[in-house]
mmCIF entry with sequence, helices, sheets and N, C-alpha, C, O atoms, coordinates in Angstrom:
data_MODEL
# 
_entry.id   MODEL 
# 
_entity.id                         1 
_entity.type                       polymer 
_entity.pdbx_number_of_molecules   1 
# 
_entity_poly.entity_id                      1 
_entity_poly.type                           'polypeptide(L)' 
_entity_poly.nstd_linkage                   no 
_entity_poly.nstd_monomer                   no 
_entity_poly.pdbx_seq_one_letter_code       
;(UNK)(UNK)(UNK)(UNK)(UNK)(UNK)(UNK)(UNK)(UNK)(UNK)(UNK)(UNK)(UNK)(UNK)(UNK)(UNK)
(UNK)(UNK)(UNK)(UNK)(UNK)(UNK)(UNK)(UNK)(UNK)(UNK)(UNK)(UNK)(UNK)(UNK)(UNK)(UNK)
(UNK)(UNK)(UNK)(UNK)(UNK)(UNK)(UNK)(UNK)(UNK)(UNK)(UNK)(UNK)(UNK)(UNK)(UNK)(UNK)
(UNK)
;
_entity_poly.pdbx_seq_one_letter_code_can   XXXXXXXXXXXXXXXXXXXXXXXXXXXXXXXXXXXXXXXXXXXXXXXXX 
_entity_poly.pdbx_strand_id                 A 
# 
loop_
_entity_poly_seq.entity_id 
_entity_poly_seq.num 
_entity_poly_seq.mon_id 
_entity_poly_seq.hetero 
1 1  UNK n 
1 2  UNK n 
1 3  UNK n 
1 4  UNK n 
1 5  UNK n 
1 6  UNK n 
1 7  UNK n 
1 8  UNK n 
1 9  UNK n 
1 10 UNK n 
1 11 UNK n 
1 12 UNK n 
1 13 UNK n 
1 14 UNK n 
1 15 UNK n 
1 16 UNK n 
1 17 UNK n 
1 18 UNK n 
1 19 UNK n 
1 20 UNK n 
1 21 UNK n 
1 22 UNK n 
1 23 UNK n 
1 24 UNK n 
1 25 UNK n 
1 26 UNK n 
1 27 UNK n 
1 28 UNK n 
1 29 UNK n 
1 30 UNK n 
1 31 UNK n 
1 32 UNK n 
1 33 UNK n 
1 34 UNK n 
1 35 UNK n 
1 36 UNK n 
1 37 UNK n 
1 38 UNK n 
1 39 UNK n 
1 40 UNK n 
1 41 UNK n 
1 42 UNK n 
1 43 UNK n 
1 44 UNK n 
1 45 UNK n 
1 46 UNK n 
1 47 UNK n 
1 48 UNK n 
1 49 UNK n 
# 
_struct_asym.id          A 
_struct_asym.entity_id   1 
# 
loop_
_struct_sheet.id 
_struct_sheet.type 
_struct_sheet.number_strands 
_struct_sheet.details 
AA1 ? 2 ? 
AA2 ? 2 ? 
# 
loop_
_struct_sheet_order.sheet_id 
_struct_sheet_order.range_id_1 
_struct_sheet_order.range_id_2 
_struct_sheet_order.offset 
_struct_sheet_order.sense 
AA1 1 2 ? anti-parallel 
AA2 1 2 ? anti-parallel 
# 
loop_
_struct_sheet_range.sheet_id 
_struct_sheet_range.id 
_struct_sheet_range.beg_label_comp_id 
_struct_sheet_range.beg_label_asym_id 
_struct_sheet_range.beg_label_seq_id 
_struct_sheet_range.pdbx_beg_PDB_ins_code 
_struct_sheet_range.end_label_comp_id 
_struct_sheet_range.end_label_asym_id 
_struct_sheet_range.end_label_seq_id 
_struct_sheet_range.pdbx_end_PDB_ins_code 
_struct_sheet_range.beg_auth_comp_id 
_struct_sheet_range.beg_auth_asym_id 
_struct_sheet_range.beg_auth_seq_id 
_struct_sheet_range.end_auth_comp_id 
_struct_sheet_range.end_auth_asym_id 
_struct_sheet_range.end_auth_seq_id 
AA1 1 UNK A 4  ? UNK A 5  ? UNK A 4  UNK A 5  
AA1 2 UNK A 45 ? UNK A 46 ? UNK A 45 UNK A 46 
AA2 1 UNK A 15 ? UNK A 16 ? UNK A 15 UNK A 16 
AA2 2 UNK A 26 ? UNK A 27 ? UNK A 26 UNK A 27 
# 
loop_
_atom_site.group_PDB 
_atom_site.id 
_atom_site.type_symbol 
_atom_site.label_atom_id 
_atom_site.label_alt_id 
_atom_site.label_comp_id 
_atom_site.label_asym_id 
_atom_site.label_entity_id 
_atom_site.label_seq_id 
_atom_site.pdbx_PDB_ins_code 
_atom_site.Cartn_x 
_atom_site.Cartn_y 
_atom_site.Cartn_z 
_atom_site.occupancy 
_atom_site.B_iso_or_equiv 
_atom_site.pdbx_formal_charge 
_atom_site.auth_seq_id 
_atom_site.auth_comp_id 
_atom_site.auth_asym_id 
_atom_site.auth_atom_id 
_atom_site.pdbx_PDB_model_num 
ATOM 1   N N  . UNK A 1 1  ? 89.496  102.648 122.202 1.00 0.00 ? 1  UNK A N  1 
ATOM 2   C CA . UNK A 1 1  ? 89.580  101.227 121.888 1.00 0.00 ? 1  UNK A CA 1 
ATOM 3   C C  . UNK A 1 1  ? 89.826  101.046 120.386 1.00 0.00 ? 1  UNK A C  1 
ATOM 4   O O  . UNK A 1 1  ? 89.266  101.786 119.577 1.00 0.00 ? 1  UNK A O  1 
ATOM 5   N N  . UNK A 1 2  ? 90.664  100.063 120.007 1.00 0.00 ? 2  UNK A N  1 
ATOM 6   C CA . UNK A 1 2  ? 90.871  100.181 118.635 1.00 0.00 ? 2  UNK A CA 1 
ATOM 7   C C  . UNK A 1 2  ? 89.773  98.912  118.067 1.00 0.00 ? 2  UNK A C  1 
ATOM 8   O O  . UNK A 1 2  ? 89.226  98.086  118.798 1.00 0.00 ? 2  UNK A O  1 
ATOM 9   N N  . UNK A 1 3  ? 89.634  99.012  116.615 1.00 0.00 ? 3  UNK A N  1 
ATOM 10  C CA . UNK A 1 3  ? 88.786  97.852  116.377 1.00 0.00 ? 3  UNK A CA 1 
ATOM 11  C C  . UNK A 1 3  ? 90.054  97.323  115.497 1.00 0.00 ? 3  UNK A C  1 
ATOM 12  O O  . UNK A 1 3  ? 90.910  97.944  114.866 1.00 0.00 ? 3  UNK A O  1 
ATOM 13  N N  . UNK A 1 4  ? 89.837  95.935  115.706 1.00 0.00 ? 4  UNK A N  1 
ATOM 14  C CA . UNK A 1 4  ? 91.021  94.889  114.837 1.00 0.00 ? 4  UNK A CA 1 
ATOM 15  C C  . UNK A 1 4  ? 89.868  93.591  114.514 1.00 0.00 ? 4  UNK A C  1 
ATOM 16  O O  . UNK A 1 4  ? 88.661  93.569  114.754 1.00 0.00 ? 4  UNK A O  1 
ATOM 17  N N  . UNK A 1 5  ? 90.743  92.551  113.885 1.00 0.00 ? 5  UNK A N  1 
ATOM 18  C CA . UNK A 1 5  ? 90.007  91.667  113.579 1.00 0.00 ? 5  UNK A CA 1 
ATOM 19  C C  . UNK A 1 5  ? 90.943  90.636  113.458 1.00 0.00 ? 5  UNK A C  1 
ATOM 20  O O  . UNK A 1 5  ? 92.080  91.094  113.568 1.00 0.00 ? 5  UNK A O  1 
ATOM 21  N N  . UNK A 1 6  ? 90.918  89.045  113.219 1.00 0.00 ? 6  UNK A N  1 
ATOM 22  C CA . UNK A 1 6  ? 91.868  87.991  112.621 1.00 0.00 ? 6  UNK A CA 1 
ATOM 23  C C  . UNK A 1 6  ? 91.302  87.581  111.295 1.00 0.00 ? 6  UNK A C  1 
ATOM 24  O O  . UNK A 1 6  ? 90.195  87.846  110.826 1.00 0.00 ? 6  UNK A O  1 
ATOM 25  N N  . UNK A 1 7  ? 92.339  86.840  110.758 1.00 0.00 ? 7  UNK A N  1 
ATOM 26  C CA . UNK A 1 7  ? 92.036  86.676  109.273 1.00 0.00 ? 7  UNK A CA 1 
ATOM 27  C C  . UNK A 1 7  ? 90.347  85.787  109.602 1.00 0.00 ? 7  UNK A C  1 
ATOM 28  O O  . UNK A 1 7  ? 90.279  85.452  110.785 1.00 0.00 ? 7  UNK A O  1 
ATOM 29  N N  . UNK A 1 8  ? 89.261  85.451  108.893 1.00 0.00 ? 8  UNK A N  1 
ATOM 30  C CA . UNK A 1 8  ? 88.489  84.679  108.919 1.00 0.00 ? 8  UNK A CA 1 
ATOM 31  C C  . UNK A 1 8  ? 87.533  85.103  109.584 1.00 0.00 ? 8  UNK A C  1 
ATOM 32  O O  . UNK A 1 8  ? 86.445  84.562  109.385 1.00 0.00 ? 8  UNK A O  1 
ATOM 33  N N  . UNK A 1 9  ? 87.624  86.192  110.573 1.00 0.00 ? 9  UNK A N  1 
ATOM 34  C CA . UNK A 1 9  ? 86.557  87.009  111.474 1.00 0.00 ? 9  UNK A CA 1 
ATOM 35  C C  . UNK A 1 9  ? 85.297  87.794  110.293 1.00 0.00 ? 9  UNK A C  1 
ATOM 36  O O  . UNK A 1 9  ? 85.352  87.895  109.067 1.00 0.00 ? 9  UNK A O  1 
ATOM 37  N N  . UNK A 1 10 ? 84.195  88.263  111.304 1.00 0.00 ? 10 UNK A N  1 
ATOM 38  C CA . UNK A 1 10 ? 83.389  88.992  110.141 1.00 0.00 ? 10 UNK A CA 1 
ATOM 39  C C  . UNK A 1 10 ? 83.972  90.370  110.674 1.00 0.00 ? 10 UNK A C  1 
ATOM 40  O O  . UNK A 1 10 ? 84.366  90.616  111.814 1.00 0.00 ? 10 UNK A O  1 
ATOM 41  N N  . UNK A 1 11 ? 83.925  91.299  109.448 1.00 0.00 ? 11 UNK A N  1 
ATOM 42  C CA . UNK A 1 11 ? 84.230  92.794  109.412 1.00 0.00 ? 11 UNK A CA 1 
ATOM 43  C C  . UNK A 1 11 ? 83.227  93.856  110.339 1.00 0.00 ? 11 UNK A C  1 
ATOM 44  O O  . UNK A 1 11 ? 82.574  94.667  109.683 1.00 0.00 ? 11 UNK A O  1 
ATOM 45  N N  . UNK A 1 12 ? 83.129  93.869  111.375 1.00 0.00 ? 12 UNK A N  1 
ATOM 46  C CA . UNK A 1 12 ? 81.888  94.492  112.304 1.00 0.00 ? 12 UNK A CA 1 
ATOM 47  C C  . UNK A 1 12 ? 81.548  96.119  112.011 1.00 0.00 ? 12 UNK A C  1 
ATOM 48  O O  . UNK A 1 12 ? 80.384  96.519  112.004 1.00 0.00 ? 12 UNK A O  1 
ATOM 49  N N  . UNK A 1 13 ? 82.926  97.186  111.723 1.00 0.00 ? 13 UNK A N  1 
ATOM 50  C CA . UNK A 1 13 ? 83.402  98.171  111.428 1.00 0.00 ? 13 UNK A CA 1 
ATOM 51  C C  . UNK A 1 13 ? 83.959  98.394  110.291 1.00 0.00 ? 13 UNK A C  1 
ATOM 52  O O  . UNK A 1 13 ? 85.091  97.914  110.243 1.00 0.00 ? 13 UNK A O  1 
ATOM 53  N N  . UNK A 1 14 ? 83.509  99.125  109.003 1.00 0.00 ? 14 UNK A N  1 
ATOM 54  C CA . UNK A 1 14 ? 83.898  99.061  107.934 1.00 0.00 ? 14 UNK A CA 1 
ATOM 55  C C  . UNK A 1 14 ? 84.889  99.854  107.703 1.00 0.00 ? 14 UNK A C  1 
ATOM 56  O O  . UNK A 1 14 ? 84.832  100.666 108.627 1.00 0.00 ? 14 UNK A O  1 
ATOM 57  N N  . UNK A 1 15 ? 85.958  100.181 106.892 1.00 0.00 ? 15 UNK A N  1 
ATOM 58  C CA . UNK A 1 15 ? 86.905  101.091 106.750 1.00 0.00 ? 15 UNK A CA 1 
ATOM 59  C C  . UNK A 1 15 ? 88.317  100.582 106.468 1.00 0.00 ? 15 UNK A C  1 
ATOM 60  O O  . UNK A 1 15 ? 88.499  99.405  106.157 1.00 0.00 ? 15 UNK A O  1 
ATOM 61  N N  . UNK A 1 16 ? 89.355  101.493 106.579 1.00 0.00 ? 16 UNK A N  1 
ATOM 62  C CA . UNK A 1 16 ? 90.723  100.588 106.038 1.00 0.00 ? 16 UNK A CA 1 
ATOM 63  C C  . UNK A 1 16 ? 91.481  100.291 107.129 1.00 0.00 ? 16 UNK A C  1 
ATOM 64  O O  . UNK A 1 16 ? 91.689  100.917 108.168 1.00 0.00 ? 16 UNK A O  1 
ATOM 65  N N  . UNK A 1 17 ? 91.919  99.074  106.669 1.00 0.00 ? 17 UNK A N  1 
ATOM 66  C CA . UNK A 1 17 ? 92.363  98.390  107.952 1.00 0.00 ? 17 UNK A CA 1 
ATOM 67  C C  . UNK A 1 17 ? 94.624  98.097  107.567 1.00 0.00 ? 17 UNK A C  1 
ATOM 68  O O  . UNK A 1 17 ? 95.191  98.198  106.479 1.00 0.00 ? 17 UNK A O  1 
ATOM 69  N N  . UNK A 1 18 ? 95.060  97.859  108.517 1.00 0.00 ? 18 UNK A N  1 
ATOM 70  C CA . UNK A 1 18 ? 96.296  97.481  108.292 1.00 0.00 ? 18 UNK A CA 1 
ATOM 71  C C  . UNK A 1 18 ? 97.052  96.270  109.425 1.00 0.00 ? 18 UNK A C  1 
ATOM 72  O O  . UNK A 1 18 ? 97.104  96.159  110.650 1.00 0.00 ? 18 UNK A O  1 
ATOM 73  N N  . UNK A 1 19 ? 97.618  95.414  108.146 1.00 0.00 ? 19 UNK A N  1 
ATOM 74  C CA . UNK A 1 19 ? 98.144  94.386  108.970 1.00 0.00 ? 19 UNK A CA 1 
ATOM 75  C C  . UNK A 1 19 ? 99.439  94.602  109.757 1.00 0.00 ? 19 UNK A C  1 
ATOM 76  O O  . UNK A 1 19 ? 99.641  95.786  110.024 1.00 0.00 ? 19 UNK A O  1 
ATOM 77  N N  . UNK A 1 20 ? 100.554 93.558  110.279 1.00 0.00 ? 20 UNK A N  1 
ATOM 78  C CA . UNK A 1 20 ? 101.806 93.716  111.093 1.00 0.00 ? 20 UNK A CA 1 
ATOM 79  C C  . UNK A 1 20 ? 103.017 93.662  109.748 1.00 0.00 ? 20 UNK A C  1 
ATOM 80  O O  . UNK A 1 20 ? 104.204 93.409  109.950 1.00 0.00 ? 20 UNK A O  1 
ATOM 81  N N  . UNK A 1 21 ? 102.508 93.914  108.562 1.00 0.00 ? 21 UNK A N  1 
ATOM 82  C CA . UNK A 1 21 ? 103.572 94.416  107.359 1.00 0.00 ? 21 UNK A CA 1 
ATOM 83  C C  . UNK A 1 21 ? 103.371 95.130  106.621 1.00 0.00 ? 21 UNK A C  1 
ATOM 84  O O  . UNK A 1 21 ? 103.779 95.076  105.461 1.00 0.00 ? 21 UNK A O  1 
ATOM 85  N N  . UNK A 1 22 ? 102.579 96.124  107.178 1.00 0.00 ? 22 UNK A N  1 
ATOM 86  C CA . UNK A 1 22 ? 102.285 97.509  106.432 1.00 0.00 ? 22 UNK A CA 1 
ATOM 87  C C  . UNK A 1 22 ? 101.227 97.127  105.597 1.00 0.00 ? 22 UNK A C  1 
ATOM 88  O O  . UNK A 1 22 ? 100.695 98.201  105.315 1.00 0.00 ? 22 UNK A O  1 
ATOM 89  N N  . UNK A 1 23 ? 100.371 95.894  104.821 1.00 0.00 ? 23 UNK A N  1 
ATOM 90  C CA . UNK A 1 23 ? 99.655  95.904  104.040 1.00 0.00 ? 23 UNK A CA 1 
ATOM 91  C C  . UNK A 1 23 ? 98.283  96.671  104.501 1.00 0.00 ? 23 UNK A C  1 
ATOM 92  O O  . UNK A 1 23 ? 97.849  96.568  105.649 1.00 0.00 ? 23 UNK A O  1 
ATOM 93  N N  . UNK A 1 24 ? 97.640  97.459  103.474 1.00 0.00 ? 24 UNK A N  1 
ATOM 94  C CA . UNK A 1 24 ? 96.311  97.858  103.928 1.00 0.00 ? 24 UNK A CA 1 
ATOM 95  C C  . UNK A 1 24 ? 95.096  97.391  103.006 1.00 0.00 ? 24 UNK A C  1 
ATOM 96  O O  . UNK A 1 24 ? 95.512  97.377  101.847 1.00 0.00 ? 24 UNK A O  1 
ATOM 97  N N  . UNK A 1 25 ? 93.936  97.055  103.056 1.00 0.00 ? 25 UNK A N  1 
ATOM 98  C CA . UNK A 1 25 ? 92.592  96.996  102.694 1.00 0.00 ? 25 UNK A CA 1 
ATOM 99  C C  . UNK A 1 25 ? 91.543  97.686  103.224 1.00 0.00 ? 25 UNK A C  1 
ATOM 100 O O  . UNK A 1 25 ? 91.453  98.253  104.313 1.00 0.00 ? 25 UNK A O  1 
ATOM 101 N N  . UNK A 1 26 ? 90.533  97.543  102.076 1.00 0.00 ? 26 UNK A N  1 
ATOM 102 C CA . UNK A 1 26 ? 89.254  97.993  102.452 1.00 0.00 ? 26 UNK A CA 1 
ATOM 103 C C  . UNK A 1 26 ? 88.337  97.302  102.832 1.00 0.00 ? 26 UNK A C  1 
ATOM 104 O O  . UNK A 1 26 ? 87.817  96.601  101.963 1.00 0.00 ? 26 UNK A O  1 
ATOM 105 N N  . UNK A 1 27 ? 87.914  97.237  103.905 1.00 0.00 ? 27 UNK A N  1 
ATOM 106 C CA . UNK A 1 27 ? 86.390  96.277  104.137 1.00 0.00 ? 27 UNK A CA 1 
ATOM 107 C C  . UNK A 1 27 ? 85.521  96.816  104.235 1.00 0.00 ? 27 UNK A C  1 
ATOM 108 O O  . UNK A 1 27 ? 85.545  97.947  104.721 1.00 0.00 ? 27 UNK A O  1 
ATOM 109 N N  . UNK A 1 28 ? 83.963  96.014  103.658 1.00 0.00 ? 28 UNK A N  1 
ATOM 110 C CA . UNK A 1 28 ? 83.432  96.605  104.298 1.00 0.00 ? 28 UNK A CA 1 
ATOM 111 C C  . UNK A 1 28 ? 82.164  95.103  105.397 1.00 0.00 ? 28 UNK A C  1 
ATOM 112 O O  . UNK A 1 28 ? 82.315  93.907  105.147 1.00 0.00 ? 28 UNK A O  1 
ATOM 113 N N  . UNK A 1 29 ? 81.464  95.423  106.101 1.00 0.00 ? 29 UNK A N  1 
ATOM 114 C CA . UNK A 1 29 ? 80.792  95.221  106.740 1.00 0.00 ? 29 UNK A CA 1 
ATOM 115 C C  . UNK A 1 29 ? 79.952  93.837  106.384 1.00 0.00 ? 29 UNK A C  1 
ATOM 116 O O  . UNK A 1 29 ? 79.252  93.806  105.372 1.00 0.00 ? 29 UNK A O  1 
ATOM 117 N N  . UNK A 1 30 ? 80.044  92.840  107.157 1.00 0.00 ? 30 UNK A N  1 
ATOM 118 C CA . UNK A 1 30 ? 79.387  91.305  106.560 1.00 0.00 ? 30 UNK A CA 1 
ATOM 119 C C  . UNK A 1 30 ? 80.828  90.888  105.588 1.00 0.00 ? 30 UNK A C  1 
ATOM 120 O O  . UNK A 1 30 ? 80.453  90.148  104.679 1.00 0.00 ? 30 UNK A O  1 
ATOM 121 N N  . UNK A 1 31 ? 81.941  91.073  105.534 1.00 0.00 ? 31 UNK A N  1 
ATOM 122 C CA . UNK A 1 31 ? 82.965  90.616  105.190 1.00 0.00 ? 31 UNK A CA 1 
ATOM 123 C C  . UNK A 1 31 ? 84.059  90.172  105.845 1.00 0.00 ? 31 UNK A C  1 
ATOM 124 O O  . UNK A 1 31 ? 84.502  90.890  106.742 1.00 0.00 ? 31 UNK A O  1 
ATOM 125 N N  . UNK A 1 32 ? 84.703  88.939  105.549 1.00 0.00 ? 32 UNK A N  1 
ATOM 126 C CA . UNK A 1 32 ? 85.407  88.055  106.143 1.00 0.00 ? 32 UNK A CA 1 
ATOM 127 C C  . UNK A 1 32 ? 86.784  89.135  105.811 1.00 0.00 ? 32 UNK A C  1 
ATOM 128 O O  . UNK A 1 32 ? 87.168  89.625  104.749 1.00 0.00 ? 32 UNK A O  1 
ATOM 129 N N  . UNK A 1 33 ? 87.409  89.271  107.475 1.00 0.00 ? 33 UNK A N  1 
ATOM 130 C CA . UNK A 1 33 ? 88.990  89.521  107.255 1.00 0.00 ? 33 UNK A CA 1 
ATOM 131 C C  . UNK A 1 33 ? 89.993  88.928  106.735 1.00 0.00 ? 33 UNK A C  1 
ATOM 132 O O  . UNK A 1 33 ? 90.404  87.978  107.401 1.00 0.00 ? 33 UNK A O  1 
ATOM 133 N N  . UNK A 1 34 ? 90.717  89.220  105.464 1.00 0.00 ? 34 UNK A N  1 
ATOM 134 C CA . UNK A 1 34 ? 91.404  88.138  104.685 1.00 0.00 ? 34 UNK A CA 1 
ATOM 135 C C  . UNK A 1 34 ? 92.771  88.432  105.405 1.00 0.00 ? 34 UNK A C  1 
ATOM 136 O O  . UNK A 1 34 ? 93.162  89.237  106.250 1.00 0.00 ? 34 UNK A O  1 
ATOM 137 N N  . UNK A 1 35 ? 93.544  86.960  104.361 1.00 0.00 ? 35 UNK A N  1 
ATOM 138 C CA . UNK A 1 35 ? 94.899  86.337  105.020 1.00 0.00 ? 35 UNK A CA 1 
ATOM 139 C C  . UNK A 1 35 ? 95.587  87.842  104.573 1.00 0.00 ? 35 UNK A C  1 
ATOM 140 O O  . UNK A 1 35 ? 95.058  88.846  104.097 1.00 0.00 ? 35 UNK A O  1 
ATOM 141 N N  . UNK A 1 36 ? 96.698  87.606  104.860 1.00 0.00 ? 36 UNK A N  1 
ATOM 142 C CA . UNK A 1 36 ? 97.781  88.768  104.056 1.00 0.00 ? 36 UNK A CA 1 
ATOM 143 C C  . UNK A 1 36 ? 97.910  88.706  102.806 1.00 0.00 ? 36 UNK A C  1 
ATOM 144 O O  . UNK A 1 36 ? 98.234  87.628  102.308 1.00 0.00 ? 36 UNK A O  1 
ATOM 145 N N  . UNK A 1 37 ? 97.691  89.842  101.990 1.00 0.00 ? 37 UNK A N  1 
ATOM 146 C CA . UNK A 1 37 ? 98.165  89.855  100.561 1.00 0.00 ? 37 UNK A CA 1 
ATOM 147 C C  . UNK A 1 37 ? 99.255  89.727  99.817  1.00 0.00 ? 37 UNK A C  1 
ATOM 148 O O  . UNK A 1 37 ? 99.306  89.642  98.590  1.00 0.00 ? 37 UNK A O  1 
ATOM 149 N N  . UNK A 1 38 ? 100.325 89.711  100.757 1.00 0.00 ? 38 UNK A N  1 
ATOM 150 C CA . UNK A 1 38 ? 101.880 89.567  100.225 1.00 0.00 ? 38 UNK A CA 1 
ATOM 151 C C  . UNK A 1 38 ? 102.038 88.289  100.719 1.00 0.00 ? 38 UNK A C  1 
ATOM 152 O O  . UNK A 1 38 ? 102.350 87.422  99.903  1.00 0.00 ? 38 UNK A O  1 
ATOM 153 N N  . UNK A 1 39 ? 101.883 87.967  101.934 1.00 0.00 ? 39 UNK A N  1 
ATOM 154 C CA . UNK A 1 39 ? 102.228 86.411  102.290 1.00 0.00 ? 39 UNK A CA 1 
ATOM 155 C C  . UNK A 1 39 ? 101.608 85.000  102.277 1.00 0.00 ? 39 UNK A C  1 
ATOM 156 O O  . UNK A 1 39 ? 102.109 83.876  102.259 1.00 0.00 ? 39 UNK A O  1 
ATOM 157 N N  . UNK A 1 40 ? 100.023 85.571  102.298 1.00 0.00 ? 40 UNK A N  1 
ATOM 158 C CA . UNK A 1 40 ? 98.997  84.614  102.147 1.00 0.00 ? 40 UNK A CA 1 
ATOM 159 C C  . UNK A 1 40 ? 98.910  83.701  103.623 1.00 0.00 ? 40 UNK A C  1 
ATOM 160 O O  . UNK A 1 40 ? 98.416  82.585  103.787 1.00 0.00 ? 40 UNK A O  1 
ATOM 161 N N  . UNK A 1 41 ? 99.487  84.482  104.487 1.00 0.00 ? 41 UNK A N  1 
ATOM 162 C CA . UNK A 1 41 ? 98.895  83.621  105.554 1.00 0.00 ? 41 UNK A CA 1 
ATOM 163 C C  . UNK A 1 41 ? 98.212  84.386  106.548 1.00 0.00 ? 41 UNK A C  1 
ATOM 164 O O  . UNK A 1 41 ? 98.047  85.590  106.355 1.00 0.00 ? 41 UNK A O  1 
ATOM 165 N N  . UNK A 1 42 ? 97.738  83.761  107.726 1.00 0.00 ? 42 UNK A N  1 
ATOM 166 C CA . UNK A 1 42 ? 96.327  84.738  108.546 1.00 0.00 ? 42 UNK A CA 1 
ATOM 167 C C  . UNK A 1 42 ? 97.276  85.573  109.284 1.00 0.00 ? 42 UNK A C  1 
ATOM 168 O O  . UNK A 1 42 ? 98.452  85.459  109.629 1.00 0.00 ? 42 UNK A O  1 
ATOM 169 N N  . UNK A 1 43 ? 96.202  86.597  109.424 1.00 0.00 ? 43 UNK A N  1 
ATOM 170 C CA . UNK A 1 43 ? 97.059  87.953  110.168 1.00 0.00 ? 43 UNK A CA 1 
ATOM 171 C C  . UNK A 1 43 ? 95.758  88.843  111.026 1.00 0.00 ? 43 UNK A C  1 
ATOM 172 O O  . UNK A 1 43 ? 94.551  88.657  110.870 1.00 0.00 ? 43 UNK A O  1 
ATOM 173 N N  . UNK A 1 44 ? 96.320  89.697  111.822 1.00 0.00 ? 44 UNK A N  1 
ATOM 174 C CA . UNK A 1 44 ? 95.645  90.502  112.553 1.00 0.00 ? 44 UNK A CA 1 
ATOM 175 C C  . UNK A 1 44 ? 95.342  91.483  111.756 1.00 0.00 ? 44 UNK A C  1 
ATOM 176 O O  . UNK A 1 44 ? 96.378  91.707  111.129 1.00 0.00 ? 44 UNK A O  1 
ATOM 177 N N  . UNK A 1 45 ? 94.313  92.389  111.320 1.00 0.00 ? 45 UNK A N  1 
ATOM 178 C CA . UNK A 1 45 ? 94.257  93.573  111.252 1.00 0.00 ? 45 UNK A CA 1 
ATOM 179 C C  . UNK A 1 45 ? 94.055  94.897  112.213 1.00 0.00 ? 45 UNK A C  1 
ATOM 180 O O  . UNK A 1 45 ? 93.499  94.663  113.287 1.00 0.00 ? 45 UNK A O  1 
ATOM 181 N N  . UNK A 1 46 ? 94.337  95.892  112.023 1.00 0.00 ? 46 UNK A N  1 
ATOM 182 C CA . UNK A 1 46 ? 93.726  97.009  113.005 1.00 0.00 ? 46 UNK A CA 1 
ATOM 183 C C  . UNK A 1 46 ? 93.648  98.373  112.029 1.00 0.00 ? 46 UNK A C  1 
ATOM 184 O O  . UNK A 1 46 ? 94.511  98.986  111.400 1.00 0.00 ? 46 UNK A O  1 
ATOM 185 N N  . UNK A 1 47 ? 92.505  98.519  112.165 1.00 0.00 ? 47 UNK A N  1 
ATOM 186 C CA . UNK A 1 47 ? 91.730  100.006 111.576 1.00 0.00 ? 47 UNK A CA 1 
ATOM 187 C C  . UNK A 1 47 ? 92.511  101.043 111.769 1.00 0.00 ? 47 UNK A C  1 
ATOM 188 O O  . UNK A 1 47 ? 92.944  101.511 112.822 1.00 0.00 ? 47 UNK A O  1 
ATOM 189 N N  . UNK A 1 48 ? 92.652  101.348 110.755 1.00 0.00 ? 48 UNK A N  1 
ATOM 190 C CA . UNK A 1 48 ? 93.071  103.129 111.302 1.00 0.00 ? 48 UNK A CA 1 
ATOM 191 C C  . UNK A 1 48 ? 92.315  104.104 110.056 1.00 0.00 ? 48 UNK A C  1 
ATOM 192 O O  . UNK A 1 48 ? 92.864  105.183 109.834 1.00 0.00 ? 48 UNK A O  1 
ATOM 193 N N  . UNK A 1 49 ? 91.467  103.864 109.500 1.00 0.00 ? 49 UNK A N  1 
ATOM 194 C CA . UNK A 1 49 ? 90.733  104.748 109.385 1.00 0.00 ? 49 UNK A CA 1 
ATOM 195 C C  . UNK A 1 49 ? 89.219  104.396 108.981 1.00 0.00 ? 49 UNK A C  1 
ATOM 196 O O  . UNK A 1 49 ? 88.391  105.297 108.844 1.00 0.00 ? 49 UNK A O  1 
# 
């Protein structure tokens, strides 16, 4: 199962995450999933590591 999140969600799984334009971040845990960093609007993330 993969863990993902939407922009505004809390971070349940900490680690680096990547959006649907290659951008990646770090979250960690009790943190809100942010918009995209290049586009500034809400996006999906999904963990990959």
């Amino acid at each position: 199962m993969k863990i993902s999140g939407n922009t505004g969600e809390k971070v349940t799984s900490p680690g680096i995450y990547r959006n649907k334009y290659g951008k990646r971040v770090t979250l960690e845990v009790g943190k809100n999933f942010p918009p995209c960093p290049e586009k500034g609007i809400p996006t999906r993330w999904e963990k990959i590591e």
